[in-house]
Structures are given as structure tokens and as C-alpha cells.
N, C-alpha and C positions, 0 to 999 in steps of 0.2 A: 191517138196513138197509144199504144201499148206501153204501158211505163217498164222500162229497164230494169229487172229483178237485182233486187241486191245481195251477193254472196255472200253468205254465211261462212266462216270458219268452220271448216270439216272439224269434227270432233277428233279425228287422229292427229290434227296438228295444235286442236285447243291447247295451251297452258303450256308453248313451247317458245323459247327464244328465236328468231330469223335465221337463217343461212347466216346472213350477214351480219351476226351481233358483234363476233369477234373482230370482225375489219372497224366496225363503227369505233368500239369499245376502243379499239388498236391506235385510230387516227385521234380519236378524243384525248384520249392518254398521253397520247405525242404531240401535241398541242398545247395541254395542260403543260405537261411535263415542260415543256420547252418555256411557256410561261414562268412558272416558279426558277428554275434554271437560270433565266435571263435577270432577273431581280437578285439572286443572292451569286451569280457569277458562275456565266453558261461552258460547259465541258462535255465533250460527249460521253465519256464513262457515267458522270452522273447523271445527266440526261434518260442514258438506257435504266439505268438503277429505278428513277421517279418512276420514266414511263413503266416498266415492268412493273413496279407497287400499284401504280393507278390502273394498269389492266387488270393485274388478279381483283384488285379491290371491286372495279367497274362491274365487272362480266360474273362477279362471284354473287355482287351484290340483284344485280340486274334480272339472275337468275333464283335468286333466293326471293325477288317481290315476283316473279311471272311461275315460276316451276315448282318451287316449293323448297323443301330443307334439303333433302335427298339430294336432286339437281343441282342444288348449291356444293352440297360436301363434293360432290362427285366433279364437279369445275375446279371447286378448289387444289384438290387432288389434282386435278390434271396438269393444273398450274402451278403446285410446286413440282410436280415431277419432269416436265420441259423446263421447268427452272433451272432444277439440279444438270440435268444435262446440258444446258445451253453453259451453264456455269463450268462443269468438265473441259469442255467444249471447247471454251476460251481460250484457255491456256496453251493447247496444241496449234489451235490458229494462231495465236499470237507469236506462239514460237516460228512456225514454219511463214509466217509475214516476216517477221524479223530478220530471220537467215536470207529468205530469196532478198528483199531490200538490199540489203548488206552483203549476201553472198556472192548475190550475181556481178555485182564489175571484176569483183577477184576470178571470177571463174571463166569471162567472157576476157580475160588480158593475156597479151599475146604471151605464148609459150606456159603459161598457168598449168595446166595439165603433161607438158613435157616436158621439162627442162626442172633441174635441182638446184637448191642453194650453193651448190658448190661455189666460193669466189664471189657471192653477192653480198656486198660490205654497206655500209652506211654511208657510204659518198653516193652509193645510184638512187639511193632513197630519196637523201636529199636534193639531189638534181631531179627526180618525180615532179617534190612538193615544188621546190624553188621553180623548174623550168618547163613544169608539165612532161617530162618527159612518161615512157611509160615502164610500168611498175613493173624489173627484171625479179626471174626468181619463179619458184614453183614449187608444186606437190609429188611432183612423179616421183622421186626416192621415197616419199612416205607413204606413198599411194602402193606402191610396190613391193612397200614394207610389210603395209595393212595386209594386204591381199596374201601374199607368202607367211607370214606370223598367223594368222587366221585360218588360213587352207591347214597348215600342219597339225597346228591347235584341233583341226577339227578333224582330222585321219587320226590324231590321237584320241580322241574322244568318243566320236562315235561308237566304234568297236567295242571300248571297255563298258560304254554307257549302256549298249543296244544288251551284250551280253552278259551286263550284272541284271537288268532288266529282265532278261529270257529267264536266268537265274531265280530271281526272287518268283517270277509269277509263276512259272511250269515244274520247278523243284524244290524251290526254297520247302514250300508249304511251312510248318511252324516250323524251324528249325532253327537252331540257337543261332546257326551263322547267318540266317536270311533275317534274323531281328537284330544282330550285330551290324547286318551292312548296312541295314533300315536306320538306325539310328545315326551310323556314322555318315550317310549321307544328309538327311537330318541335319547333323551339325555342318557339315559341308557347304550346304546349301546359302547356310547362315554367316558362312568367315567373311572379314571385310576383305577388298580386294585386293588391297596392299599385302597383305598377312602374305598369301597365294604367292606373291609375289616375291615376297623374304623367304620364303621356303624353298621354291623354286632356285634362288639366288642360292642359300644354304648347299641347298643337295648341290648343284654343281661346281661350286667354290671347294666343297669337299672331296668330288669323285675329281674333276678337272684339276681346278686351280686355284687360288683368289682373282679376282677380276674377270673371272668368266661373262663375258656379257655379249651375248647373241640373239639372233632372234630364236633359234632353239629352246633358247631360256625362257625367252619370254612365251614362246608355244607351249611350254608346259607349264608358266603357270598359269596361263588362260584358259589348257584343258582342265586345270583344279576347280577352276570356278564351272566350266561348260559339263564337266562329268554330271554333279547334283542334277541339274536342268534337263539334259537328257537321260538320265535312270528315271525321274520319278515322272517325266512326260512320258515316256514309250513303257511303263509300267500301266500307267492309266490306258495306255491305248490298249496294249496285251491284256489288260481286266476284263473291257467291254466285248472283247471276241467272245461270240456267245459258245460255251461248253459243247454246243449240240455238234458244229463242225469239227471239233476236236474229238467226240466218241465216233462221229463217225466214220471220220477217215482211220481210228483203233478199229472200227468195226471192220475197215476192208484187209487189214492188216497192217498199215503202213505205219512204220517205225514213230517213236515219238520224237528221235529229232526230225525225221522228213516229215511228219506233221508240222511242228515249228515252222519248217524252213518255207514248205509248199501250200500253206495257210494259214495258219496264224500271223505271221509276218507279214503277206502282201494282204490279208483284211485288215492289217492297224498300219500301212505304209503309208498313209495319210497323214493319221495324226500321226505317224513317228517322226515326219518331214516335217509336219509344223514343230512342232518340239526340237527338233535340230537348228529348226529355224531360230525358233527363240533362243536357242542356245546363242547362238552365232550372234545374233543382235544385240543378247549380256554381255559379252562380252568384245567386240569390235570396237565400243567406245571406252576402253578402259584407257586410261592413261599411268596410274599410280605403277602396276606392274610390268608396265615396259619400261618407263624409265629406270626401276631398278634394275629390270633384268638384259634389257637390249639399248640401254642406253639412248643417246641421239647424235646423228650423224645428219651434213649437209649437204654430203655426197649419195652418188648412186652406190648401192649395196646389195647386189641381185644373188650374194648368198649366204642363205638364209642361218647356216652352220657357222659361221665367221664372223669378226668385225659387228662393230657397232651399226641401229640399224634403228632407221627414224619411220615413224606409224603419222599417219592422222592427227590419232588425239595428241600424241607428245609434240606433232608440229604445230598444233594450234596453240597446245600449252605455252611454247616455246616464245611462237611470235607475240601472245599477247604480256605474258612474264618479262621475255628479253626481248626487246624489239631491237631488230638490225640495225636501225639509229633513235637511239633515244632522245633526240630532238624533232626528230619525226614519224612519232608512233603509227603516220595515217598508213603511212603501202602495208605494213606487219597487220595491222586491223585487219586489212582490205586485204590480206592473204589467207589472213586464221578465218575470217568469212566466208573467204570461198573453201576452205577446206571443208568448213562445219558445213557447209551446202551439200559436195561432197559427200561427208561421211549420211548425211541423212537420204539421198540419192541412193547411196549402199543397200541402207538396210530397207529402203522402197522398194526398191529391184528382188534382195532377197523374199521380203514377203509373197513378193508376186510370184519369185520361181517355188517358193514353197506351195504356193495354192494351183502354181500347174502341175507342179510333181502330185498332188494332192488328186487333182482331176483326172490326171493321165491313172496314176494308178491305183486307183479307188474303184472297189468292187463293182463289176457292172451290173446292174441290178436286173432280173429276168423278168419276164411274163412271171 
């Protein structure tokens, strides 16, 4: 019989590690790791720490005896850089684990989403915990708060934002007052959100009354903070519009505002909706400048001009600060839970409408 030739290593794969070193390296690692672990007292945060140290070290090393130094630097590198982002990474899982765990019985309880504090005292709580009953009480006046405070905040905003924008980029050019409004939004950008809030409180305490406290108030001062965010995003979007569409719609004649209006605006309507977006999402989870400015209320408050007027964040504030019975802090948890779920639900949804506003009207690209 003919003896069976034996394969040589093609020279294109000489001097390379396996498809499979990483999985080996990976399981070795988590073995070891779970070894040392179990001796000095086994957790899984530390656990992932070891095995992570013993893979880069494994695979770094592994490659530095078959590939060479290059191979080595170039693994190593890789492995701190999936490091850094699995380490980012963490922290927004963990959060959004945290909320659904937590959020979801609050938000899955009968009437959670329709019915207001109005009338919900510390006897029903305690009859919850004592008798299992179920947890009375809801988000809907703050849900409606959010939504109305936010909506106004943002008709005031956008307008002023879009058009000191159109300002700086298509006239400003150097001009004393387009480096005046540059820096004052600059500082803008920078106030703490309470400040917004005390100023907001000021101007109407002076033009109105003392004790002016509405959701009006608090819509403007959430457009102080949402203005900066929208000027310097739909600036960067009006930047990138390339020059050449703008001569040459001057070239056919057409005015320089209906240039603006007829393209330069719907080529940056993308990112000017991401950047509304982000505005909207700075500012939604505020809480310091509602409570000074709109107060909180337990009831339903559907106008927005009048009366105290309860958001989200100040009702999460609220349940976990004051809880309805302070001998039974669990239903106010399991309230403020389901709102924080809630408010993060929010700004999921707007992202999303911001990237279909984005797709819908974003340049369509020709042959």
C-alpha cells in the first residue's frame, strides 16, 4: 500500500495562532480564573476581572511565542481596546438590568399608568405590605406633566435654537455679534441646571407675581438649558452642507433666504433632528428645575399655564425622599421604579423617532 502523505503547513498559515486560540485561551482562563476565585472566596464580578487578566495575558503571550513581537503588540492592543468598551459597556447594562428588575412590577400594577396620587395616603400602602393588597396610585398626572412641560419647552426652543444657528452660519460671518452669541451660548451650555431654574423662577416672580409656579415656568427654564444643545448641533449640521449647493442655487437666482429654506435646511434636517433629539433627552430627566419652578402636585393637572404640576423626575424624587408611608417605603420604591422604567422608555422612543425623522428626510442619494 501506498503510505498516506503527510501535510505540510502551507507557508500562508506558518507562524499563525488557530481559528480557535481565542475560545481555548477564553475556556482556559475561566477555569483558571474560577480556580483562584474559589480559594480566596468566588464572586462573579471578580471572577470576570481574573478571567479577563488571564485571557489578555494567555493569548498575548501565546502569540508572542508562535507569531512574533508585532502579533503580540497588535493582540495586546486589541485586548485592551474590547476591554475599554466592555468596561463602558457595563454600566449602561447594569443600569437598564436594574430598572427593568425593579421597574417592571411597578409598571405592570393595576392602574400604574392611569390613575394619579390624588387621595393615596399611607393606610393603602400599608394594607399592600400587611395584606398583599395591590399597590393603589400612579404616574399619569406626572406622565402628562412630562409630556406637556417638554412639548412647550421644545416649540420654545427649537425656533430660537434653529434660527440663532441659520444666524451664526449663513450671516454671522465674523461679526462682533455672531462671536457675542458664540460665547454666550458657550457659557450656556455650561450653567448648572438648577441656576436655569432660579432665573426662570426670577423672571416670572417679577413680571407675574411671587409664587408663580407652573409648568410654563418650568418650560422655560428647560428651554435655557435645551437652547445651547440645539444652536451648536444644527450649527455643526449647517457647517457640513457643502458650499457648492449654496452657489449654485445663487447661481440660478434664488434668493438667499429661499436658498436656506429650500436646501440647506432639508440637507442638515437629519442631523438637526438628532440634535433636537439630544436636546429633549438633556433635559426630560431634570428634576432640580421643576421643583422650583412647577412645583409638585398629586393630582391630575392638564394645564400646563396654571397650578402646580408634577413631571417624572420630581415624582420619582418625591416617592423615594417622602415615601406615602414611612413605615413602608416598598409600594413608593416600586412606584419611583416603574417611573424611572418609564422615563427611560421615553427617551428610547425619542431616539428612535429621531433616526426615522432622520431616514424619512435625509437627502436621497442619485445615480
Amino acid at each position: 500500500m501506498t503510505p498516506t502523505p503527510v501535510r505540510k503547513r502551507s507557508s500562508l498559515t506558518k507562524g499563525q495562532l488557530p481559528k480557535a486560540a481565542p475560545y481555548i485561551v477564553l475556556a482556559l482562563a475561566m477555569v483558571i480564573g474560577a480556580a483562584i476565585l474559589a480559594v480566596v472566596g468566588f464572586n462573579p464580578f471578580g471572577w470576570g476581572i481574573v478571567t479577563a487578566i488571564l485571557f489578555a495575558a494567555g493569548l498575548v503571550g501565546w502569540s508572542a511565542v508562535v507569531e512574533g513581537r508585532r502579533k503580540a503588540q497588535d493582540k495586546l492592543a486589541t485586548c485592551l481596546v474590547s476591554g475599554a468598551f466592555i468596561v463602558a459597556l457595563l454600566p449602561l447594562v447594569s443600569v437598564i438590568w436594574t430598572v427593568l428588575v425593579n421597574g417592571i412590577p411597578g409598571l405592570i400594577a393595576p392602574g400604574f399608568m392611569s390613575s394619579s396620587m390624588n387621595g393615596v395616603t399611607g393606610v393603602f400602602d400599608n394594607k399592600a405590605v400587611e395584606e398583599g393588597a395591590p399597590v393603589v396610585g400612579g404616574i399619569y398626572h406626572a406622565l402628562l406633566g412630562t409630556l406637556e412641560i417638554t412639548l412647550l419647552a421644545t416649540v420654545i426652543s427649537v425656533p430660537v435654537g434653529l434660527l440663532t444657528a441659520i444666524y451664526l452660519v449663513e450671516y454671522g460671518a465674523d461679526r462682533s455679534l455672531a462671536r457675542a452669541i458664540t460665547f454666550f451660548v458657550d457659557v450656556m451650555t455650561g450653567i448648572p441646571s438648577i441656576v436655569a431654574g432660579l432665573f426662570a423662577a426670577a423672571f416670572f416672580f417679577a413680571i407675574v407675581g411671587p409664587g408663580t409656579k407652573t409648568g410654563a415656568v418650568a418650560a422655560v427654564a428647560l428651554s435655557v438649558l435645551m437652547i445651547p444643545v440645539v444652536v451648536r448641533s444644527s450649527e455643526e449640521m449647517l457647517k457640513i452642507v457643502p458650499n457648492e449647493l449654496r452657489e449654485a442655487a445663487y447661481a440660478l437666482g434664488v434668493r438667499k433666504w429661499r436658498t436656506i429654506l429650500k436646501v440647506v435646511i432639508p440637507t442638515a434636517i437629519s442631523g438637526i433632528a438628532s440634535g433636537v433629539t439630544l436636546a429633549i433627552a438633556r433635559v426630560i430627566g431634570e428634576t432640580a428645575p421643576i421643583l422650583v419652578t412647577a412645583g409638585f402636585a398629586t393630582a391630575i393637572n392638564a394645564n400646563v399655564f396654571s397650578g402646580w404640576m408634577a413631571s417624572l423626575p420630581t415624582f420619582i424624587y418625591t416617592q423615594i425622599l417622602n415615601p406615602t408611608s414611612p413605615s413602608n417605603p416598598d409600594p413608593s420604591s416600586q412606584r419611583a421604579w416603574g417611573a424611572a422604567l418609564v422615563l427611560i422608555i421615553l427617551v428610547m422612543l425619542l431616539n428612535l423617532g429621531a433616526r426615522l425623522i432622520a431616514r424619512v428626510f435625509a437627502p436621497k442619494a442619485g445615480r
